[in-house]
PDB file of N, CA, C, O and CB in Angstrom:
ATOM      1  N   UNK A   1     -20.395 -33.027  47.150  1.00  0.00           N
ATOM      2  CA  UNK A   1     -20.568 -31.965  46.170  1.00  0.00           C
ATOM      3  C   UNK A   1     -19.191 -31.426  45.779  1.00  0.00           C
ATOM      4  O   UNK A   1     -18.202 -31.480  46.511  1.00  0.00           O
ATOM      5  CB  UNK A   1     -21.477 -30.828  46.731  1.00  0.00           C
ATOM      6  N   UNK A   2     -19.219 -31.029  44.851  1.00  0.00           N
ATOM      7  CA  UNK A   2     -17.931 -30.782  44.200  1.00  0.00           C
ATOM      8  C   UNK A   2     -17.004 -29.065  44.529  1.00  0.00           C
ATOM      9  O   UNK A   2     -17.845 -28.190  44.733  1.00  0.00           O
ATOM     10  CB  UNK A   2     -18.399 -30.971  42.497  1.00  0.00           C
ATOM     11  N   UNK A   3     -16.361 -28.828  44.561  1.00  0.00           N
ATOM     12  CA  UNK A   3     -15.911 -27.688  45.034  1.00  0.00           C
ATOM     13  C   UNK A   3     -16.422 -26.822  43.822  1.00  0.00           C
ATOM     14  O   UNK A   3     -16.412 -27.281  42.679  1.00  0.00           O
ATOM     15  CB  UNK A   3     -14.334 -27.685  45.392  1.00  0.00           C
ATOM     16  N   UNK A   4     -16.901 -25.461  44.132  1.00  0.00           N
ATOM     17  CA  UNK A   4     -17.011 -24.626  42.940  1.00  0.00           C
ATOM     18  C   UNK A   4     -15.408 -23.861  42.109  1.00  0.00           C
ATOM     19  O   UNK A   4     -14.372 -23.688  42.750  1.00  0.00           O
ATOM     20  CB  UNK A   4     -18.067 -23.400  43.541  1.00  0.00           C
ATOM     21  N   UNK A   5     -15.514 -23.613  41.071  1.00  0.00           N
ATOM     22  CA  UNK A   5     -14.353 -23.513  40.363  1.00  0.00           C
ATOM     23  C   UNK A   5     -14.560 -21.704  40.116  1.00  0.00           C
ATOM     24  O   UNK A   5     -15.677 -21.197  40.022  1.00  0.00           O
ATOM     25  CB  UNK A   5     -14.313 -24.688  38.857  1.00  0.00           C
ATOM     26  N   UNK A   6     -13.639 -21.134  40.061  1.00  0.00           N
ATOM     27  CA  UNK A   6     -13.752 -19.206  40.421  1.00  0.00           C
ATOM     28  C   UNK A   6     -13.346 -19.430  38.536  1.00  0.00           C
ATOM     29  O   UNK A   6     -12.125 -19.337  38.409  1.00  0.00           O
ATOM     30  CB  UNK A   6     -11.964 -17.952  42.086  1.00  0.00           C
ATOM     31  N   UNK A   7     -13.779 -19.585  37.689  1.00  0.00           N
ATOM     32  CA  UNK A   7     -13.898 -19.379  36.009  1.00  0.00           C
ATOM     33  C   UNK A   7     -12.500 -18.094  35.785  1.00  0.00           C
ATOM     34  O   UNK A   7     -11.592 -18.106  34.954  1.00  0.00           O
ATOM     35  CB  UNK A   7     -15.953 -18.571  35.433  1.00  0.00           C
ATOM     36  N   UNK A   8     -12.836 -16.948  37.016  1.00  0.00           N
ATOM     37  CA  UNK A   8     -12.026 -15.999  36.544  1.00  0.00           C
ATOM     38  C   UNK A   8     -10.826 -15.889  36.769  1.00  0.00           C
ATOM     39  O   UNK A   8     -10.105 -14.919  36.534  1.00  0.00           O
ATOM     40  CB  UNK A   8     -12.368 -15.083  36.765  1.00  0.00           C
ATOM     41  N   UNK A   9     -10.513 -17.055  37.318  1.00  0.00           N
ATOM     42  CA  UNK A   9      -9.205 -17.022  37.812  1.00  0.00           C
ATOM     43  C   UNK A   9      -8.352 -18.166  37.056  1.00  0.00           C
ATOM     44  O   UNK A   9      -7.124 -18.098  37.014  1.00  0.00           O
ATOM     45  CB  UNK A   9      -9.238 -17.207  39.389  1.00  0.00           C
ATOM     46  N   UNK A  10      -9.076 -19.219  36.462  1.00  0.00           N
ATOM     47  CA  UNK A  10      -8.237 -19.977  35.258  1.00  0.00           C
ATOM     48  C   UNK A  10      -7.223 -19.549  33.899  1.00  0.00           C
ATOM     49  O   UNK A  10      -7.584 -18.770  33.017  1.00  0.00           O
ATOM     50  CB  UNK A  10      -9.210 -20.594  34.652  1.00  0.00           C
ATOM     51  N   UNK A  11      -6.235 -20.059  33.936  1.00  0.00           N
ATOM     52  CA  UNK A  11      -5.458 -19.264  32.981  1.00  0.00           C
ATOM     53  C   UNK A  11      -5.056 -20.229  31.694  1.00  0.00           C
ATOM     54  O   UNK A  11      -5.519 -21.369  31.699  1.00  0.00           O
ATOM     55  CB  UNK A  11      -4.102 -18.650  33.757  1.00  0.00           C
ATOM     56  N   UNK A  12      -4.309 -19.864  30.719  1.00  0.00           N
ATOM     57  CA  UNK A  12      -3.622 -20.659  29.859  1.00  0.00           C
ATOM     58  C   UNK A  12      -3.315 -21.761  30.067  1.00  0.00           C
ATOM     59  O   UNK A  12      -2.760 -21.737  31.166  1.00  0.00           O
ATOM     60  CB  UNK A  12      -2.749 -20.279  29.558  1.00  0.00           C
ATOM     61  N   UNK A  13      -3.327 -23.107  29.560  1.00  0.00           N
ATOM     62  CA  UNK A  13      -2.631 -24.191  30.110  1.00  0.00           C
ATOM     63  C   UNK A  13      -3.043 -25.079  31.494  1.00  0.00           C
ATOM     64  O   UNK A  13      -2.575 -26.171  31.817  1.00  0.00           O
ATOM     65  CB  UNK A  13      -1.423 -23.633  30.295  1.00  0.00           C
ATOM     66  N   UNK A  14      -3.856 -24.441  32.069  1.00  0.00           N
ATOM     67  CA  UNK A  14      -4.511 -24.752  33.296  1.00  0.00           C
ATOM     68  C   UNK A  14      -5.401 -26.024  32.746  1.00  0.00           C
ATOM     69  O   UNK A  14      -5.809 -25.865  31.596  1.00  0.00           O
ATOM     70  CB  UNK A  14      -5.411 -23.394  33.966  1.00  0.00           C
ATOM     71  N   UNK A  15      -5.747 -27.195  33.350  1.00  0.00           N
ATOM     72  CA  UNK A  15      -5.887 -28.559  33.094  1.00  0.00           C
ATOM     73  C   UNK A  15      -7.233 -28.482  34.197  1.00  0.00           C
ATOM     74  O   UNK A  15      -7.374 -28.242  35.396  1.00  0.00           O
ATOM     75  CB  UNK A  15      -4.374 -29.666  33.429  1.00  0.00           C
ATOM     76  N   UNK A  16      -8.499 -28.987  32.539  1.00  0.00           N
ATOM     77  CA  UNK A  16      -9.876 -29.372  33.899  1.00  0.00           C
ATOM     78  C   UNK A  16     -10.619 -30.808  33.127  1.00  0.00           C
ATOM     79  O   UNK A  16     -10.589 -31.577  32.167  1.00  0.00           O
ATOM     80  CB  UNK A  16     -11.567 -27.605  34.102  1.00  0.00           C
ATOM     81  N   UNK A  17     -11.115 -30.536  34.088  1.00  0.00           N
ATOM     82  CA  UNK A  17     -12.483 -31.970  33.853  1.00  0.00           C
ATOM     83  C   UNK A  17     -13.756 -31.511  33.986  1.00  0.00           C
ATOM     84  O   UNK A  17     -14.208 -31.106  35.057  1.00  0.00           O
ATOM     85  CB  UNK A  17     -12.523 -33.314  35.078  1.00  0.00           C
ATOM     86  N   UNK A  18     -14.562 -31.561  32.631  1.00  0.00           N
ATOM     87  CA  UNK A  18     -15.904 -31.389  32.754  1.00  0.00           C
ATOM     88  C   UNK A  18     -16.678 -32.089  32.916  1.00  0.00           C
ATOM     89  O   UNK A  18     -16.262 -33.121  33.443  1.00  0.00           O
ATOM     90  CB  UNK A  18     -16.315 -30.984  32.113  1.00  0.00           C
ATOM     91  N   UNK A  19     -18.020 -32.066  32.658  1.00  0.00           N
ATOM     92  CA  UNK A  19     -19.427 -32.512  33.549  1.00  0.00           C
ATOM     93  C   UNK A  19     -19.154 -33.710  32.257  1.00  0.00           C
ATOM     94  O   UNK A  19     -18.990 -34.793  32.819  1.00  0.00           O
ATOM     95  CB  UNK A  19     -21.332 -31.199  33.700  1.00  0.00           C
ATOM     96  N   UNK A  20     -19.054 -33.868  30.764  1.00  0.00           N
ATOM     97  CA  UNK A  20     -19.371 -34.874  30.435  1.00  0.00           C
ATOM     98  C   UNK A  20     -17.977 -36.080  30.468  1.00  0.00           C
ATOM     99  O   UNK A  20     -17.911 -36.946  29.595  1.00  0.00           O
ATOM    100  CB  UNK A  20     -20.055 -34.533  29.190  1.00  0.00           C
ATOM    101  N   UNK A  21     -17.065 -35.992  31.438  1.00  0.00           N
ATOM    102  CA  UNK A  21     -16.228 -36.840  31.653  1.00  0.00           C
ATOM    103  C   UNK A  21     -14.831 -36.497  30.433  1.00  0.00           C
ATOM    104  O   UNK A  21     -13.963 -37.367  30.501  1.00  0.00           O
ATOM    105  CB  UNK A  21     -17.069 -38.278  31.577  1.00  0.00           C
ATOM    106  N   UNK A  22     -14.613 -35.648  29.638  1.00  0.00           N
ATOM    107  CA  UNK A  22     -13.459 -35.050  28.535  1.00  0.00           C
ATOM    108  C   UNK A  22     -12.693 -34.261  29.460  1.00  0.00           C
ATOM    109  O   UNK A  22     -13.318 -33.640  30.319  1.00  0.00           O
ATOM    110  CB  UNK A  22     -14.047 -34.022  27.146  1.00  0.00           C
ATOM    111  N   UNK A  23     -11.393 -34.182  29.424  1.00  0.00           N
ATOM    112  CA  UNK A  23     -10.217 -33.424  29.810  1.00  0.00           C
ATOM    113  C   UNK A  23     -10.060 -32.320  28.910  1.00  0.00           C
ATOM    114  O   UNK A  23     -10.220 -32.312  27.689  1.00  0.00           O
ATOM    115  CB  UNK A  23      -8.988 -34.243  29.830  1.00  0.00           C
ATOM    116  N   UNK A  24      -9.687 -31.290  29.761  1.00  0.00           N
ATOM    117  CA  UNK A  24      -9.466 -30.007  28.251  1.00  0.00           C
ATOM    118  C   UNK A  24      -8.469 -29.411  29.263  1.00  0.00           C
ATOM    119  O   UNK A  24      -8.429 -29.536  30.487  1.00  0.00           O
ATOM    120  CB  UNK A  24     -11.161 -28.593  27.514  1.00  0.00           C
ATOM    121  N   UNK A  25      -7.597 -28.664  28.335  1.00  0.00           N
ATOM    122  CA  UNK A  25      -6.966 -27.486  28.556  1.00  0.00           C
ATOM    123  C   UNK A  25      -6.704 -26.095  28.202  1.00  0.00           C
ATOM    124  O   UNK A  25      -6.075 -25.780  27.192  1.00  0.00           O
ATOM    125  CB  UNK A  25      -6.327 -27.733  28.540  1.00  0.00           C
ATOM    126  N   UNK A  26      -7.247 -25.170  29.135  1.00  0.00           N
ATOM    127  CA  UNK A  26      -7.447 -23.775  28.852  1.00  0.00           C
ATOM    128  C   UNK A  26      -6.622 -23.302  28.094  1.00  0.00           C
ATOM    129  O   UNK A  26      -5.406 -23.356  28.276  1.00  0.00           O
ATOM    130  CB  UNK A  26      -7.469 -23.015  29.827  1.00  0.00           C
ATOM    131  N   UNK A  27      -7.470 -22.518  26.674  1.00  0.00           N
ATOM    132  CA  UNK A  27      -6.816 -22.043  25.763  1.00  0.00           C
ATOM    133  C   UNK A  27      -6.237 -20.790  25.783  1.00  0.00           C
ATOM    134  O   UNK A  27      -5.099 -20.360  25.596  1.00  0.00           O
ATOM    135  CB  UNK A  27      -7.427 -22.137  24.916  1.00  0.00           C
ATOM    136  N   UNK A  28      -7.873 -20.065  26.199  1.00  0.00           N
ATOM    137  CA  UNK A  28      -7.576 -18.395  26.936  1.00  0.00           C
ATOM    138  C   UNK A  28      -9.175 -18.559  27.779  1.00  0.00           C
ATOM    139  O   UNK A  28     -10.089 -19.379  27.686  1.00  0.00           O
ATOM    140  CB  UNK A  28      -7.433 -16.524  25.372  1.00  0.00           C
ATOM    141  N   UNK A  29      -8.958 -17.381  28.577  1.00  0.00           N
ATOM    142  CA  UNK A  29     -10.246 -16.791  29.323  1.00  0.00           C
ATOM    143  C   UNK A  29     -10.742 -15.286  28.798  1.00  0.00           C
ATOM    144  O   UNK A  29      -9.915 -14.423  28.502  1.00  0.00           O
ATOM    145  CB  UNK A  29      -9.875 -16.660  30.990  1.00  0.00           C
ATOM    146  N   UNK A  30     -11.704 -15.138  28.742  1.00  0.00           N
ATOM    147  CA  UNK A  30     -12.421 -13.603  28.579  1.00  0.00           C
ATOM    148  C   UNK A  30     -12.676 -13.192  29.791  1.00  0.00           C
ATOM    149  O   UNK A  30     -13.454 -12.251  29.946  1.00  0.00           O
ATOM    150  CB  UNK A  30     -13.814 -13.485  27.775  1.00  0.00           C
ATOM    151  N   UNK A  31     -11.952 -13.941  31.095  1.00  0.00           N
ATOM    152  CA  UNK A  31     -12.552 -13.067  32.127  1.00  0.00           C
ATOM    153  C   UNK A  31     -13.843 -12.502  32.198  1.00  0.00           C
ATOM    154  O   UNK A  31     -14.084 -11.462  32.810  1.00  0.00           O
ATOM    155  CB  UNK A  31     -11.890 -12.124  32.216  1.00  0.00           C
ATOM    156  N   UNK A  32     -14.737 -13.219  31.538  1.00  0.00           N
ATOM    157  CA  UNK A  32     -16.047 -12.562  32.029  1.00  0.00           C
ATOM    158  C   UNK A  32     -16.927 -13.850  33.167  1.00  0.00           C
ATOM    159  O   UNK A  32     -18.043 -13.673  33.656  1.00  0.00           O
ATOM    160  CB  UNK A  32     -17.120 -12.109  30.373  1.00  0.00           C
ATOM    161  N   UNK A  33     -16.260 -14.800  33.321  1.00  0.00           N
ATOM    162  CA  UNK A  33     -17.294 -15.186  34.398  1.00  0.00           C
ATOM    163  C   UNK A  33     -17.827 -16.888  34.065  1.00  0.00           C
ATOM    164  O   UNK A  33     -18.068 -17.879  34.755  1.00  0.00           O
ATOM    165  CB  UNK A  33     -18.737 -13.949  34.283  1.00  0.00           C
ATOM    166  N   UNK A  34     -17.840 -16.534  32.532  1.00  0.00           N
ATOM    167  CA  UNK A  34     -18.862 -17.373  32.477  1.00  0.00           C
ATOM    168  C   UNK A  34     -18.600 -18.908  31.031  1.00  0.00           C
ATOM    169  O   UNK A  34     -18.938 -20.091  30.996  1.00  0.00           O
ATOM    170  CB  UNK A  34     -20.241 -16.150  32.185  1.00  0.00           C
ATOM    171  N   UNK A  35     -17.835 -17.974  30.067  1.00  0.00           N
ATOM    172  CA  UNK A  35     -16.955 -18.983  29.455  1.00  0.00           C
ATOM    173  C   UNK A  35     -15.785 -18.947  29.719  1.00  0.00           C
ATOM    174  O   UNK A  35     -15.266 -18.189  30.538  1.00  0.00           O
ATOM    175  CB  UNK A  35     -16.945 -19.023  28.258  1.00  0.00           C
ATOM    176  N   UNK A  36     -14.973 -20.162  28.730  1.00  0.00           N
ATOM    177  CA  UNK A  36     -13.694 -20.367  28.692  1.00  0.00           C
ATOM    178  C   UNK A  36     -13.278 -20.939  27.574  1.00  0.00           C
ATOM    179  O   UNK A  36     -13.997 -21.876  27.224  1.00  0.00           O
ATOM    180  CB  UNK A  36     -13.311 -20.998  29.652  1.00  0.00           C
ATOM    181  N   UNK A  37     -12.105 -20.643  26.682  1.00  0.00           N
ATOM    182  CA  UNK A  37     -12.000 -21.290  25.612  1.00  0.00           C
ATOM    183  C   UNK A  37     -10.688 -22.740  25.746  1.00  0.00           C
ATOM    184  O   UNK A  37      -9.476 -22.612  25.919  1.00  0.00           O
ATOM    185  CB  UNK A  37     -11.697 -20.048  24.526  1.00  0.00           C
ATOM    186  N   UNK A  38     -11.304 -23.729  25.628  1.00  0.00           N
ATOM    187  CA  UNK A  38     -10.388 -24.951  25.959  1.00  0.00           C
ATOM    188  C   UNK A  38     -10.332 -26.049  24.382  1.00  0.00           C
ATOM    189  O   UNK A  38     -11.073 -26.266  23.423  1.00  0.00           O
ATOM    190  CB  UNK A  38     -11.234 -25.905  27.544  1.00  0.00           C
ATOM    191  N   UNK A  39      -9.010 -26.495  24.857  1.00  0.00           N
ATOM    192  CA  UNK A  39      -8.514 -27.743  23.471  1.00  0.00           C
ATOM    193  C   UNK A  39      -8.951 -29.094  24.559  1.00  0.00           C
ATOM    194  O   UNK A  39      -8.644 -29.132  25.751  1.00  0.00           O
ATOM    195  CB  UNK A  39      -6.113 -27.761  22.803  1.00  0.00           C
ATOM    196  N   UNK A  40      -9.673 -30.076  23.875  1.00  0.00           N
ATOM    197  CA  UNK A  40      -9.847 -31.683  24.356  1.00  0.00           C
ATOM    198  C   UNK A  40      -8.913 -32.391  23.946  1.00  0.00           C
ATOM    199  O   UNK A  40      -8.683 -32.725  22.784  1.00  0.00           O
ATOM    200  CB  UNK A  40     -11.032 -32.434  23.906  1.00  0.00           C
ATOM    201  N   UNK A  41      -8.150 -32.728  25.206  1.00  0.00           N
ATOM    202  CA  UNK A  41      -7.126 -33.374  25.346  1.00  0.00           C
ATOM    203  C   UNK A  41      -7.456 -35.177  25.168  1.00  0.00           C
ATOM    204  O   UNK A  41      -6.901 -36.057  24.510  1.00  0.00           O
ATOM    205  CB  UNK A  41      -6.579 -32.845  26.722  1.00  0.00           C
ATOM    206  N   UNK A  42      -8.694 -35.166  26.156  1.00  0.00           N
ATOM    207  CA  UNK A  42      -9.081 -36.735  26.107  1.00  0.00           C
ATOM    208  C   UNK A  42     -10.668 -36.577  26.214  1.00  0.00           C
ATOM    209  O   UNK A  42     -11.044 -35.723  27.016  1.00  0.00           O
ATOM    210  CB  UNK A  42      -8.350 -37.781  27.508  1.00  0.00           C
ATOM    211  N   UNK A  43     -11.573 -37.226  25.570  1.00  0.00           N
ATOM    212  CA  UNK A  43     -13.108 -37.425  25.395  1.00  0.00           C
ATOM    213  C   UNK A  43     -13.466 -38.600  25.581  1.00  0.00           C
ATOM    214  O   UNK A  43     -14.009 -38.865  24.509  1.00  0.00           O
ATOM    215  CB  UNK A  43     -13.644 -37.106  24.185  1.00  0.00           C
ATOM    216  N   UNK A  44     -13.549 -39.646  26.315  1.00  0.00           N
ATOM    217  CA  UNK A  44     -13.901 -41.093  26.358  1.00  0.00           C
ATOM    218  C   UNK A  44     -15.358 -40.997  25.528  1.00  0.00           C
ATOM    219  O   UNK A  44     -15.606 -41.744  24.582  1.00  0.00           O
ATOM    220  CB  UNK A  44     -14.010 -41.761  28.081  1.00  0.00           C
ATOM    221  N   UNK A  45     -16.114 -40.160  25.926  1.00  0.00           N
ATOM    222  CA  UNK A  45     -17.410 -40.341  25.388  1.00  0.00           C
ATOM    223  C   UNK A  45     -17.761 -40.036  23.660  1.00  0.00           C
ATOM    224  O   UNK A  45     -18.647 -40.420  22.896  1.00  0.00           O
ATOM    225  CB  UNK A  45     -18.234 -39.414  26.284  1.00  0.00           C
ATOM    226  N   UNK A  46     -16.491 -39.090  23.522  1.00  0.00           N
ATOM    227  CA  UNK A  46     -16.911 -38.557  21.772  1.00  0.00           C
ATOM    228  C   UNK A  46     -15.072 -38.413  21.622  1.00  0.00           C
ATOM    229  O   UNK A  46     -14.610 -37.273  21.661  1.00  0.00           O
ATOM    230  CB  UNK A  46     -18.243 -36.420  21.466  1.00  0.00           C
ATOM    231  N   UNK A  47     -14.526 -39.089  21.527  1.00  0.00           N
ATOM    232  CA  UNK A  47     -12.989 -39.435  21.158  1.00  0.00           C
ATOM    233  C   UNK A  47     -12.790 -38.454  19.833  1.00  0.00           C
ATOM    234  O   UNK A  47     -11.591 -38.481  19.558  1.00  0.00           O
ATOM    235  CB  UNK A  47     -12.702 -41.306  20.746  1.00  0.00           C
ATOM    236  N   UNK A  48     -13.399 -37.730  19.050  1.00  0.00           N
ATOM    237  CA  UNK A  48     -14.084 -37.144  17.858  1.00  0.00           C
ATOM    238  C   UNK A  48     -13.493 -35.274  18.218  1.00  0.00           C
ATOM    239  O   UNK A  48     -13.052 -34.316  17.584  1.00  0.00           O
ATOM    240  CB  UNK A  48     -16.215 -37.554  17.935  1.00  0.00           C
ATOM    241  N   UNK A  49     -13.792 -35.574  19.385  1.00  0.00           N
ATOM    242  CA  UNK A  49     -13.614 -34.188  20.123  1.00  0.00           C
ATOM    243  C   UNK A  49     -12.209 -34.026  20.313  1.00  0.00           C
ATOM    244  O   UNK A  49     -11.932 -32.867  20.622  1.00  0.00           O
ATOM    245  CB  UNK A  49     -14.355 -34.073  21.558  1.00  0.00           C
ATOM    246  N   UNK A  50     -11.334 -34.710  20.241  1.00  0.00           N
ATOM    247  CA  UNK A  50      -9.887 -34.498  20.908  1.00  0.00           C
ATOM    248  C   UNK A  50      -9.161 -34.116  19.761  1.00  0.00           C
ATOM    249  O   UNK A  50      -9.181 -34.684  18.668  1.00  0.00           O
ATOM    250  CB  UNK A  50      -9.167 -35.834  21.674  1.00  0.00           C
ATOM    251  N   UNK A  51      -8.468 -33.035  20.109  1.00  0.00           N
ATOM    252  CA  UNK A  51      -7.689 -32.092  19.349  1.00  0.00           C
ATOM    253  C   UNK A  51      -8.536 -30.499  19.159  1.00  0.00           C
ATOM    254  O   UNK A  51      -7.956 -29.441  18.915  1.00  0.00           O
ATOM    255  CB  UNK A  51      -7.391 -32.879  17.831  1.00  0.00           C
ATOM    256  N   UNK A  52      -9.667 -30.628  19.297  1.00  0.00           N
ATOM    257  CA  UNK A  52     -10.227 -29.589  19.014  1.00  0.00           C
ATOM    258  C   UNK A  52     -10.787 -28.897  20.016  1.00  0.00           C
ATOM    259  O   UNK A  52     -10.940 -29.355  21.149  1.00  0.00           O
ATOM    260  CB  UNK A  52     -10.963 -29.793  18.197  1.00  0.00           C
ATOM    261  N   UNK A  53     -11.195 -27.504  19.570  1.00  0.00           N
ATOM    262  CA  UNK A  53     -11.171 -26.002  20.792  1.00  0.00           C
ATOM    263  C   UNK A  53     -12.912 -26.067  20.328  1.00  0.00           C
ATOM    264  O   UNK A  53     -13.655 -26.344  19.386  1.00  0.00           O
ATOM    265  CB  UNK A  53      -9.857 -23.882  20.214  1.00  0.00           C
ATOM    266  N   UNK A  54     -12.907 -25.543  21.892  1.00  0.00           N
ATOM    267  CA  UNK A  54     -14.628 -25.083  21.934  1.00  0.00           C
ATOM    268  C   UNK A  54     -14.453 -24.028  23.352  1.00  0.00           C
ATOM    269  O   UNK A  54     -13.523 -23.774  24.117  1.00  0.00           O
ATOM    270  CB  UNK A  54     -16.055 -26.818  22.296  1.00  0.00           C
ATOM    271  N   UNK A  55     -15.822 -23.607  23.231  1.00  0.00           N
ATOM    272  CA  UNK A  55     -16.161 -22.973  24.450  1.00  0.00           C
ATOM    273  C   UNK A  55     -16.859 -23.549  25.465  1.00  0.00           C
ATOM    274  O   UNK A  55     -18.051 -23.841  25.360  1.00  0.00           O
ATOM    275  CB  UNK A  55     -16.759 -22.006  24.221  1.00  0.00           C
ATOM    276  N   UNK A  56     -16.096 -23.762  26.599  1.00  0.00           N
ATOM    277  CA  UNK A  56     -16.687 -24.530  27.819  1.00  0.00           C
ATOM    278  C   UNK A  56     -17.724 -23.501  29.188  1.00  0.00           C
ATOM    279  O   UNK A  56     -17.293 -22.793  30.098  1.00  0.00           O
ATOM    280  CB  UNK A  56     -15.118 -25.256  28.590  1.00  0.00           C
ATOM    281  N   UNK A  57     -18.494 -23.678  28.978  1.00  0.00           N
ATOM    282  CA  UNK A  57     -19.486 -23.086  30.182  1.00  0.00           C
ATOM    283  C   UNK A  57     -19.168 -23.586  31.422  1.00  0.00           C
ATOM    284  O   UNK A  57     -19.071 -24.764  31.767  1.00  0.00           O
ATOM    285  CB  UNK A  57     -21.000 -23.419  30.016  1.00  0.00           C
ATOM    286  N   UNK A  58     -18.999 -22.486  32.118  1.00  0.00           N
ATOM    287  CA  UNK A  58     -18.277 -22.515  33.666  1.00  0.00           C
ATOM    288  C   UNK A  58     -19.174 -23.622  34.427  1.00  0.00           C
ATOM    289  O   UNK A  58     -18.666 -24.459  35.173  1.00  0.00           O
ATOM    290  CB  UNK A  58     -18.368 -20.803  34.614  1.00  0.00           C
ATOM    291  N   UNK A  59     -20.243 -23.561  34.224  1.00  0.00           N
ATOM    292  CA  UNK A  59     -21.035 -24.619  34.560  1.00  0.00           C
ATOM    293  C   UNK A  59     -20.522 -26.195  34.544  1.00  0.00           C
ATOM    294  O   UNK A  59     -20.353 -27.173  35.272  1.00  0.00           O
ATOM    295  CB  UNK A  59     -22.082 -24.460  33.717  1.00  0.00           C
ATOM    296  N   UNK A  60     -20.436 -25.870  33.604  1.00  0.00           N
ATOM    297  CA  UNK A  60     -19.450 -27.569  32.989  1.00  0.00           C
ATOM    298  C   UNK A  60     -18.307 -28.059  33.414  1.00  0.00           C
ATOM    299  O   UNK A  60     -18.068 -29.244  33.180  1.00  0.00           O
ATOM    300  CB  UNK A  60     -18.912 -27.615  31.559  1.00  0.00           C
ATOM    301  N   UNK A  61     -17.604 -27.462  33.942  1.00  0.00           N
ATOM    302  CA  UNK A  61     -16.320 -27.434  35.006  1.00  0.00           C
ATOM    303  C   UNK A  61     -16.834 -27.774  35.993  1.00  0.00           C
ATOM    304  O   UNK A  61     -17.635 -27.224  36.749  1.00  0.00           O
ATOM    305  CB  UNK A  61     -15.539 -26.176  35.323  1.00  0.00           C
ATOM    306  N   UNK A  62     -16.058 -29.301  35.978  1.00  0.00           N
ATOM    307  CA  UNK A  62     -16.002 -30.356  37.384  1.00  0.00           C
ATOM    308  C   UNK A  62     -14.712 -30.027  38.223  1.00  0.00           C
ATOM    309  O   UNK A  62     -15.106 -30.089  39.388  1.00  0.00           O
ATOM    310  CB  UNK A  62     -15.882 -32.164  36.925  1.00  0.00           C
ATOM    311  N   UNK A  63     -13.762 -29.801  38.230  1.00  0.00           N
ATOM    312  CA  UNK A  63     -12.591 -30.045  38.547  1.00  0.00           C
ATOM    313  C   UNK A  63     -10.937 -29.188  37.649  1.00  0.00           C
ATOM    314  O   UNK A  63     -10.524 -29.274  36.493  1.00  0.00           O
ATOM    315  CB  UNK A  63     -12.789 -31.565  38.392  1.00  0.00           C
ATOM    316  N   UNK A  64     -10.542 -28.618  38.565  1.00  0.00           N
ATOM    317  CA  UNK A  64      -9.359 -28.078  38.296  1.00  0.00           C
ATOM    318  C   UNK A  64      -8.489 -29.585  38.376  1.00  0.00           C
ATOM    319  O   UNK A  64      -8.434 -30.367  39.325  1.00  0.00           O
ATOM    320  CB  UNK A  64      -8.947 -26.766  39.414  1.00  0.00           C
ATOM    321  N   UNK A  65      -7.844 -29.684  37.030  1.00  0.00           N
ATOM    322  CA  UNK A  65      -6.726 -31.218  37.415  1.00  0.00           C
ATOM    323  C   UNK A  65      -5.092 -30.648  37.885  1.00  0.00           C
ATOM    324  O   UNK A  65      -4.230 -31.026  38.678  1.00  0.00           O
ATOM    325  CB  UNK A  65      -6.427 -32.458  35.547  1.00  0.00           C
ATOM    326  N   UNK A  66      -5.247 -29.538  36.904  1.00  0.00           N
ATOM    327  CA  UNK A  66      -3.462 -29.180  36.730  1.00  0.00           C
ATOM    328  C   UNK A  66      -3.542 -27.596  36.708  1.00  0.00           C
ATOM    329  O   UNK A  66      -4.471 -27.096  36.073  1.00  0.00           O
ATOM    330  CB  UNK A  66      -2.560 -29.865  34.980  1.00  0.00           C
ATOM    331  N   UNK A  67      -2.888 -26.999  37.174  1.00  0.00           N
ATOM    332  CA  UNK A  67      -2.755 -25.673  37.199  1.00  0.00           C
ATOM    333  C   UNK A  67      -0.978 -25.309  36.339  1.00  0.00           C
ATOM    334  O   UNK A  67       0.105 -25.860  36.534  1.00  0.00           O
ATOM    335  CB  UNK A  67      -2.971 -25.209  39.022  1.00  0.00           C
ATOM    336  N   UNK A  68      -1.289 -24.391  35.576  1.00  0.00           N
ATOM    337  CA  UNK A  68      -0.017 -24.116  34.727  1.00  0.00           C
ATOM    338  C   UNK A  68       1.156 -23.666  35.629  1.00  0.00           C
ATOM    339  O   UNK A  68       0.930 -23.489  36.826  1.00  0.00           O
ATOM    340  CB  UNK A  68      -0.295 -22.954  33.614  1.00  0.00           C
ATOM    341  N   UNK A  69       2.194 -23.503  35.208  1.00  0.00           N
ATOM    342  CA  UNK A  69       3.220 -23.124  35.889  1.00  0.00           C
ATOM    343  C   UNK A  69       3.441 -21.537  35.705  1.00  0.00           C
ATOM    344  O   UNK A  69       4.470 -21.040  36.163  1.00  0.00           O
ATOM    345  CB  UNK A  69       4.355 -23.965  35.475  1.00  0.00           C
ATOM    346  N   UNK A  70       2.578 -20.806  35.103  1.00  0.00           N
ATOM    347  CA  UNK A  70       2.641 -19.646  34.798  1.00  0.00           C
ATOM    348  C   UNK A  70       2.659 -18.296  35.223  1.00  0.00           C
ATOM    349  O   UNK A  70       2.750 -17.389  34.396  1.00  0.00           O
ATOM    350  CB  UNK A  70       2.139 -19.699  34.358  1.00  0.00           C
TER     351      UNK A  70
END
């Protein structure tokens, strides 16, 4: 099972992997818990997606890859 990810503690620039296999990197957080706003870096499944910002549900967060230097 996968480690759970604390949503409120992700910052700018911070590097994840979600549930449908796309890389993103945190754009900003609202600190509320539950979204996050991220750019798709890489999408194997919808290549369509890369370059562009959405809102990722904490849910959807597999994996912290990279943490910013910030």
């Amino acid at each position: 099972m996968a480690e759970v990810v604390n949503v409120r503690l992700l910052k700018a620039g911070d590097k994840l992997q979600v549930s449908h296999g796309a890389t993103v990197v945190v754009v900003s957080n609202p600190l509320d818990g539950v979204w996050i706003f991220a750019r798709y870096l890489a999408s194997p499944k919808d290549p369509s997606l890369e370059g562009t910002e959405d809102m990722i549900f904490a849910q959807d967060i597999i994996e912290v890859l990279e943490i910013s230097g910030d």
